[in-house]
VMD Tcl script that draws the C-alpha trace (Angstrom):
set ca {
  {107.52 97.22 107.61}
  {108.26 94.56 105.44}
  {111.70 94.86 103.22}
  {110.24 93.82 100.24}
  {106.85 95.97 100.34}
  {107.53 99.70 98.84}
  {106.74 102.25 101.22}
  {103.58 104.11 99.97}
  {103.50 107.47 98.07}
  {101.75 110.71 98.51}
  {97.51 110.42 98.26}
  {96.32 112.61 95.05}
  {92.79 110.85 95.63}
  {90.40 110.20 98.30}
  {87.89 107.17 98.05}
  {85.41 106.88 100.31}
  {82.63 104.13 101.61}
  {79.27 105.27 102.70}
  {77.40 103.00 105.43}
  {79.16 102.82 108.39}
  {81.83 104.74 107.40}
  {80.23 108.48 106.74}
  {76.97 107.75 108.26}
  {75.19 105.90 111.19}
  {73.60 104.03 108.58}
  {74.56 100.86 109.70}
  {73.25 100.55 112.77}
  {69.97 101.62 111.11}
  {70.36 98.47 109.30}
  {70.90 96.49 112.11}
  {67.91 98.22 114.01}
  {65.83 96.88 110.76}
  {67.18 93.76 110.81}
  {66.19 93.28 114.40}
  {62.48 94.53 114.07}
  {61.88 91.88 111.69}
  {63.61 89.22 113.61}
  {61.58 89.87 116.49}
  {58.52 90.27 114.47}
  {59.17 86.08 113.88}
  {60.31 85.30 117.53}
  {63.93 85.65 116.55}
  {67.26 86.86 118.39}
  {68.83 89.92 117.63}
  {71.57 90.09 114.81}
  {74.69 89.18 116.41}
  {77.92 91.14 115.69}
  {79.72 87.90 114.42}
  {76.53 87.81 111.48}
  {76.70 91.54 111.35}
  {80.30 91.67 110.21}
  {79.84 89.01 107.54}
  {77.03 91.38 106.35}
  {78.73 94.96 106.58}
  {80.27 96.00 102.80}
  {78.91 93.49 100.91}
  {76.27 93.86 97.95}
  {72.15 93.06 98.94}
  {72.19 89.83 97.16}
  {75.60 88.18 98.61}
  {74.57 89.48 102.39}
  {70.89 88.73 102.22}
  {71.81 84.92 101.43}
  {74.17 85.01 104.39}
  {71.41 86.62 106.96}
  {68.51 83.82 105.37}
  {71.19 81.04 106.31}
  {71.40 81.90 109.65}
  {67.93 83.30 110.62}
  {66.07 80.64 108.85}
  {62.83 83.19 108.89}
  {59.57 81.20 108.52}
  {59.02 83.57 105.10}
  {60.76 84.12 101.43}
  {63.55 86.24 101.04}
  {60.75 88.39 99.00}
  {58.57 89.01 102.28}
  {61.47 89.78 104.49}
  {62.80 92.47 102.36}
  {59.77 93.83 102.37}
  {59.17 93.98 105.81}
  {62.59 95.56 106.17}
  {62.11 98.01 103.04}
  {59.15 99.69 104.94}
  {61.55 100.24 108.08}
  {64.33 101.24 106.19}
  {61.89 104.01 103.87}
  {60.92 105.38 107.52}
  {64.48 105.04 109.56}
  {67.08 106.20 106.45}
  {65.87 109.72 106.24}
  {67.05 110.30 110.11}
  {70.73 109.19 109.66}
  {73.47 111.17 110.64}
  {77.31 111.64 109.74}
  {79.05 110.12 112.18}
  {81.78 112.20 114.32}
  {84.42 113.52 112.52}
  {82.68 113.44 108.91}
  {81.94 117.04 108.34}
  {84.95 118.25 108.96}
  {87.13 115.94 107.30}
  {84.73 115.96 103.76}
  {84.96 119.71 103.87}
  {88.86 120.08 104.69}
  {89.61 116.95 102.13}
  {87.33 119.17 99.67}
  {89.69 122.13 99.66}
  {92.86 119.87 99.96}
  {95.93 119.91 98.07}
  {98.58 116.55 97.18}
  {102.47 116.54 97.96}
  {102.07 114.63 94.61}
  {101.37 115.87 91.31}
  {102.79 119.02 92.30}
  {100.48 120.19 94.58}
  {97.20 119.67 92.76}
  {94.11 119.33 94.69}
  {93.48 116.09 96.23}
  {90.65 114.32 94.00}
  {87.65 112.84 95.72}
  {84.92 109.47 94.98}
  {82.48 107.81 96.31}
  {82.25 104.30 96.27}
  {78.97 102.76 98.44}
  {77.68 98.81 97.94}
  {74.43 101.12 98.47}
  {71.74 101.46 95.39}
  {70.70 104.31 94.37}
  {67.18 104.18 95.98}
  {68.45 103.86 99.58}
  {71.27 105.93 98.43}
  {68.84 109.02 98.12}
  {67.41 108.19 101.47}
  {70.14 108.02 103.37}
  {71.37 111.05 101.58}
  {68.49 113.65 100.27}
  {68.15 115.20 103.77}
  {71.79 116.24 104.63}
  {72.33 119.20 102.34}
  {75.51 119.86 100.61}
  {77.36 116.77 102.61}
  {77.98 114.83 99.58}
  {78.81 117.85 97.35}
  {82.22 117.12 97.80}
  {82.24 114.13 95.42}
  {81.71 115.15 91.67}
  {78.46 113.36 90.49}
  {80.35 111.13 88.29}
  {82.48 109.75 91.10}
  {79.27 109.00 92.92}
  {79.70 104.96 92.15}
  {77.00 102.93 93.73}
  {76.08 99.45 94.23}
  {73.64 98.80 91.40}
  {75.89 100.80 88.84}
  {75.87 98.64 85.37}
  {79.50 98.47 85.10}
  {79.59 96.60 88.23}
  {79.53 92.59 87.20}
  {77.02 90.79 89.05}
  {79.00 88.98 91.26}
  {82.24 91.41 91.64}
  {80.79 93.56 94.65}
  {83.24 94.16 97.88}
  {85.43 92.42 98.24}
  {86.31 92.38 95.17}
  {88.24 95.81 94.04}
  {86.07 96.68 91.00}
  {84.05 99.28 92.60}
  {86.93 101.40 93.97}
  {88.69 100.69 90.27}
  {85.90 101.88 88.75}
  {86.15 105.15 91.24}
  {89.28 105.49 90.33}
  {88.49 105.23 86.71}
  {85.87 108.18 86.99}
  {88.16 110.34 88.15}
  {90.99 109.95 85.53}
  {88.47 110.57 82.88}
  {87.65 113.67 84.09}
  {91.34 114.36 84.68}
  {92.52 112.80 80.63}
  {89.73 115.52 79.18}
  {91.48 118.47 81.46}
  {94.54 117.26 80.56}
  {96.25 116.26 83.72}
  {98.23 113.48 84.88}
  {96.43 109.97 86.32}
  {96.30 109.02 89.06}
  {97.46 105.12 90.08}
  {96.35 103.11 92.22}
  {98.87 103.38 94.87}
  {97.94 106.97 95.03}
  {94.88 106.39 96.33}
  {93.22 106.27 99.91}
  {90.61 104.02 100.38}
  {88.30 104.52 103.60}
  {86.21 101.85 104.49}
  {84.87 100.53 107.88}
  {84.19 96.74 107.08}
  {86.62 93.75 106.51}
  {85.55 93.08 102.77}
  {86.00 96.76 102.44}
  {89.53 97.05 103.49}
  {90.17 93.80 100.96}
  {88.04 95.26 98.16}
  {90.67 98.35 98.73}
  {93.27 96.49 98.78}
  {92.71 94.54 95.89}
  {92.78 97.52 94.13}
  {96.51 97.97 94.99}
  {95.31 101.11 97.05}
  {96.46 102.28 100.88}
  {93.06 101.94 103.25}
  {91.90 103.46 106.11}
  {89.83 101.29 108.65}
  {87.79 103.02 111.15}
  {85.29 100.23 112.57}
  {82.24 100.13 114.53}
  {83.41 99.15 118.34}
  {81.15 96.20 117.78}
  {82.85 94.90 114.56}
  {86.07 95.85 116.07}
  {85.51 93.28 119.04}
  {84.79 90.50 116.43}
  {88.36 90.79 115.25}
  {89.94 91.51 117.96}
  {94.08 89.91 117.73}
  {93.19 89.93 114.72}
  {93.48 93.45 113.14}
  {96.85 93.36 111.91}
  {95.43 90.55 108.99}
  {92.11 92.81 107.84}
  {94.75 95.33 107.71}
  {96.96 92.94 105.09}
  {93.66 91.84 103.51}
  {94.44 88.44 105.17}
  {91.32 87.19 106.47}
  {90.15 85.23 103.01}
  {86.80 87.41 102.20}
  {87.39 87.37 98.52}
  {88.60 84.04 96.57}
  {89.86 84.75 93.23}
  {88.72 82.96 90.14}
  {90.65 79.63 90.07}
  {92.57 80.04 93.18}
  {94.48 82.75 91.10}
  {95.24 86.05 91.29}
  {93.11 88.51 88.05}
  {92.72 91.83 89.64}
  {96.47 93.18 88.96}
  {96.62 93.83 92.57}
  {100.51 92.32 94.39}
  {99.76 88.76 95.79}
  {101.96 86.64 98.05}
  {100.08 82.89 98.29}
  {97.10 84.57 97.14}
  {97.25 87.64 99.66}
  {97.29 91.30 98.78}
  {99.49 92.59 101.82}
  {101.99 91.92 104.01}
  {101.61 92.01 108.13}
  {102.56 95.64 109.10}
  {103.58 96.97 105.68}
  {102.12 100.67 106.47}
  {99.50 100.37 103.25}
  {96.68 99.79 105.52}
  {95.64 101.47 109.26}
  {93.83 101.58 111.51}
  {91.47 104.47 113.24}
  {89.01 104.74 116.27}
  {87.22 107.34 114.47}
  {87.66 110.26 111.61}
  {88.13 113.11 114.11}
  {91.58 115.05 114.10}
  {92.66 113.03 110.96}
  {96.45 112.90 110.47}
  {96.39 114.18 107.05}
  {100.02 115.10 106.65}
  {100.85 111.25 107.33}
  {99.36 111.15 104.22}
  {101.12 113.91 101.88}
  {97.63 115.59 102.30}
  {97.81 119.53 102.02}
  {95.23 121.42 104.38}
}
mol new
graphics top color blue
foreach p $ca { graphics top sphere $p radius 0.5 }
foreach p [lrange $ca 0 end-1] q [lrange $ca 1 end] { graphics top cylinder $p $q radius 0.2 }
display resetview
């Protein structure tokens, strides 16, 4: 670890993305992607497309997909084509392995910090709300876990147009939701560095980051392979998704030459998958 980086405190709150990450929901994207490619003679979606795509808000990854497919119809007629596929494929997603458990153990949880108070919990999904209820409606009590007002989603107004992962505003804004609720009950906020961000895609990990927050990366095998000798730099937030307004740093978060973390400085790791999660690595009480 490096000398100069802090070592990270206790987690008193849990952030947590949604596609990918919770649910299978990304691949269902992909297989959308892929009907209407074919549908115009197209290849598939390649993983080195698919990972500039993962995390990022509709408007910023459908320009990057029309780029590179160059699809013989508007951006209008392609989301519709892959609106009706999504309205018929979202309502059979799944959580992926290790979800259930960890939501419902993280829901009873206590903090090392804040003398032992239970471990706070957000959402915070580049999804909007319509897909968000399709992806969602059919699994029950899954997402009980995170207070509706912690339920921050992509089209939420006090997201600026623009300032979707990877730039930190949405988990801020989490974060936000949750020490309102905690100033009107009287207890202590919670910073930044007390939060754990988990996120499967690269401008995830940087959005987190960027909030001054630790991160846990659990990526799709696919996405994975894409980065591959490269991991230890998504970890720092190193790999340039998110370019701050006049080359300068505006989001509060640490920056050395316009980075948010340092190679190997324990803020940020890495996981094959959410099942047996470490928790007491974390200063999380199960």
């Amino acid at each position: 670890m490096a000398a100069s980086t802090p070592s990270p405190p206790a987690i008193r709150a849990c952030l947590f993305d949604m596609d990918g990450l919770l649910l299978n929901t990304e691949d269902i994207y992909t297989d959308c992607t892929n009907f209407v490619l074919r549908k115009y003679g197209k290849p598939d979606l390649p993983w080195n497309i698919k990972a500039q795509l993962q995390g990022r808000p509709a408007p910023a990854a459908g320009k990057i997909l029309e780029d590179w497919a160059q699809l013989p119809i508007s951006r209008e007629e392609y989301m519709e084509d892959v609106k009706a596929m999504q309205v018929k494929l979202f309502p059979n997603s799944k959580p992926l392995p290790g979800v259930e458990e960890l939501l419902a153990k993280l829901g009873g949880a206590k903090t090392e910090g804040g003398a032992s108070e239970k471990i706070e919990m957000a959402l915070a999904t580049s999804s909007h709300s319509s897909n968000f209820k399709l992806k969602s409606s059919h699994l029950g009590h899954l997402f009980d876990v995170f207070p509706k007002d912690s339920q921050v989603l992509g089209d939420d107004p006090r997201i600026a147009p623009g300032r979707g992962k990877p730039a930190p505003d949405i988990y801020l804004l989490a974060l936000q939701t949750i020490n309102t609720r905690r100033a009107a009950q009287n207890l202590t906020p919670i910073a930044p560095a007390e939060c754990l961000v988990f996120e499967d895609s690269v401008p995830g990990v940087e959005s987190g980051r960027r909030a001054g927050m630790q991160v846990v990366w659990c990526p799709h095998e696919g996405l994975l392979n894409e980065y591959k000798g490269r991991e230890d730099k998504v970890l720092a937030a190193q790999m340039g998704e998110f370019t701050p307004i006049n080359g300068s740093e505006v989001d509060g978060a640490a920056t050395q030459d316009g980075k948010v973390g340092e190679i190997g400085d324990g803020w940020a790791r890495q996981y094959g998958s959410l099942e047996a999660f470490p928790y007491k690595d974390y200063g999380i009480l199960v």
